[in-house]
N, C-alpha and C positions, 0 to 999 in steps of 0.2 A: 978861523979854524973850525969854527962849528957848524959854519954853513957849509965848509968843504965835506966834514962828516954828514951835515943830516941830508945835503944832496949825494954822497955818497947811495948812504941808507936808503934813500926814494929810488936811485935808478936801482940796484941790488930787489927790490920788491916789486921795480916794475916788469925788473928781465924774469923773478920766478912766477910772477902771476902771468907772464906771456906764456912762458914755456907750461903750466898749469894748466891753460886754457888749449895749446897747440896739443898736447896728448892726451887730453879731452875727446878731442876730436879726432883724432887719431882711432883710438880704441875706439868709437861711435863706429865708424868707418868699418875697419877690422870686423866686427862684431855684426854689419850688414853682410859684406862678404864671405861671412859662413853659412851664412843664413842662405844663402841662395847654390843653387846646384850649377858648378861647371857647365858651361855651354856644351861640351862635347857628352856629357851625360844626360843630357834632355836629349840630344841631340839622338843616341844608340836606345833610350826610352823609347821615342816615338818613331825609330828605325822597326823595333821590335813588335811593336803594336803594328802598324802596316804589315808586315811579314805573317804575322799570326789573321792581322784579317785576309790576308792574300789567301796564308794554307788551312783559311778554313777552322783553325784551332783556337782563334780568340775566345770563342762562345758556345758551350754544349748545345748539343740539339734539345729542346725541350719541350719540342711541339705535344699538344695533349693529343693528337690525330696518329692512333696505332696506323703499323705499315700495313699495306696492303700485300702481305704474303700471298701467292698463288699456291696451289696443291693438284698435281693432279690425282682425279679418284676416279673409281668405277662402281657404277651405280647400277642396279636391275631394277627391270622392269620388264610389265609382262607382256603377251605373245599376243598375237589378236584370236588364238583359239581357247587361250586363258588357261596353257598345258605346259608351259616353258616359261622361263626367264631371260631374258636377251641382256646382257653387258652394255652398257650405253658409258664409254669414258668422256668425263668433260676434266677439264681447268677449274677452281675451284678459286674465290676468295676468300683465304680465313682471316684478315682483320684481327681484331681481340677477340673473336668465338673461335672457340674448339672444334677442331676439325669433326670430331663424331659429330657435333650440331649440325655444322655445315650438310654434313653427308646425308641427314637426319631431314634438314629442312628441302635439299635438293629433291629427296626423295617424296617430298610435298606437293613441291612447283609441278612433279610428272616430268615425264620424256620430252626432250627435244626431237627424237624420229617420229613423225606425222605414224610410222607404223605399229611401235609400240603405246602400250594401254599405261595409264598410274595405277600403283597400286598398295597408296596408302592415300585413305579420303582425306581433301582437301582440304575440311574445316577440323583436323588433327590440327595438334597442338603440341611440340615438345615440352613438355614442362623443366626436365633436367635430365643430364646424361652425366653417368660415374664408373668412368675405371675403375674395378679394383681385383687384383688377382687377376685376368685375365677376362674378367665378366663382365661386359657394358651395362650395367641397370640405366635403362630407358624407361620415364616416366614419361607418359602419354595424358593426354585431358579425357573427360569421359565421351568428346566426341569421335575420338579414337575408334570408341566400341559403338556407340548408340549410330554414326555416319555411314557406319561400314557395310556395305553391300551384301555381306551374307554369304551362305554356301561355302564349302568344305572346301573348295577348290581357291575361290576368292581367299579364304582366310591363309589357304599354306600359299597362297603368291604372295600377300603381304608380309605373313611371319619370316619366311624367306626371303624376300627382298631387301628388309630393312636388315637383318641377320647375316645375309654373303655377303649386303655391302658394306658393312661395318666390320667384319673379320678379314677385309681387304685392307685395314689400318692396322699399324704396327701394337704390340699388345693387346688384342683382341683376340680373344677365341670363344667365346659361346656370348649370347644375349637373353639378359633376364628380361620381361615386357612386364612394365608396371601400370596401373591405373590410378591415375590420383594417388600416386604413390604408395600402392599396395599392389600385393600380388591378386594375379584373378586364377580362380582355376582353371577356368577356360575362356581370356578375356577377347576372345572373338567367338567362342561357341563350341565349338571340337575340341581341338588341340590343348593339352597339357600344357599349362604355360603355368605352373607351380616353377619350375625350373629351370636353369637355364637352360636355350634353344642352340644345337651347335648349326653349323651349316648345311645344308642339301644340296650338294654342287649336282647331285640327279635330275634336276630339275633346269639347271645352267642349258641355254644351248647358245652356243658360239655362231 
């Protein structure tokens, strides 16, 4: 009678520590297969990512290299009797500079026509250009003044040159001429340049 009960008792302890051990294992399992993402969801993940590198949208643009914006502008320059101003239109790159620089430095480089004269000297210098109100303050180096060729004539082709073609850009309408960032009273020799300069289209000839 007792060995019928304590082998009872033995298989009773062996079928719970089986079944013990089987949802053990069980929940192990279970508990992997949460863990991991449905096939068909990796699957629409890396659908998504191709799609986006396809249209270009996966990635901002982030290059440090500004665009190469074009402009076109009209620049003067002078006559070969040195009595007019001639229009010379180019194409312009502004980059990250300011279109008044641009127009500023083109006006440097001289004329592309074999016919017309530069006239602002070479070894100029724009130091800095500022909208404000309507009035371009253009700071010049002092080689501005000291390069400059001279003569009443020479001086109203330059203040006029660099003056029509800078009031040819939107919110422009007179130019202050600075030296080393100060006023001159006459920072080429004649001409009143205490104040702003408006344009001389008297002198334009088409």
């Amino acid at each position: 009678m007792l060995s019928r009960r304590l082998a009872w008792k033995i298989g009773m302890g062996m079928l719970i520590l089986s079944l013990t051990v089987l949802f053990t294992l069980a929940g192990c399992k279970n508990q992997e297969t949460s863990e991991q993402p449905p096939n068909n969801q990796t699957k629409i993940a890396k659908s998504t990512d191709e799609n986006e590198q396809k249209n270009g949208t996966s990635k901002p643009d982030i290059s440090a290299e500004p665009k190469e914006t074009k402009e076109k502008v009209t620049l003067y320059f002078g006559d070969k009797e040195a009595m007019y101003l001639v229009p010379e239109k180019r194409e312009v790159v502004v980059g990250n500079n300011k279109l008044e620089e641009v127009v500023i430095a083109e006006l440097i480089k001289g004329p592309r026509n074999a016919d017309l004269f530069m006239t602002v000297p070479k070894e100029a210098k724009l130091i800095s250009v500022e909208v404000v109100d309507g009035v371009a303050y253009v700071n010049f180096n002092k080689e501005f003044q000291t390069k400059h060729w001279g003569g009443s004539a020479g001086e109203a082709m330059t203040l006029y040159s660099i003056t029509n073609s800078l009031v040819k850009l939107p919110d422009i309408d007179k130019v202050q001429f600075l030296l080393e960032g100060k006023k001159q009273e006459s920072i080429l020799g004649h001409a009143d340049t205490t104040e702003p300069i408006s344009p001389n289209w008297t002198m334009v000839k088409e």
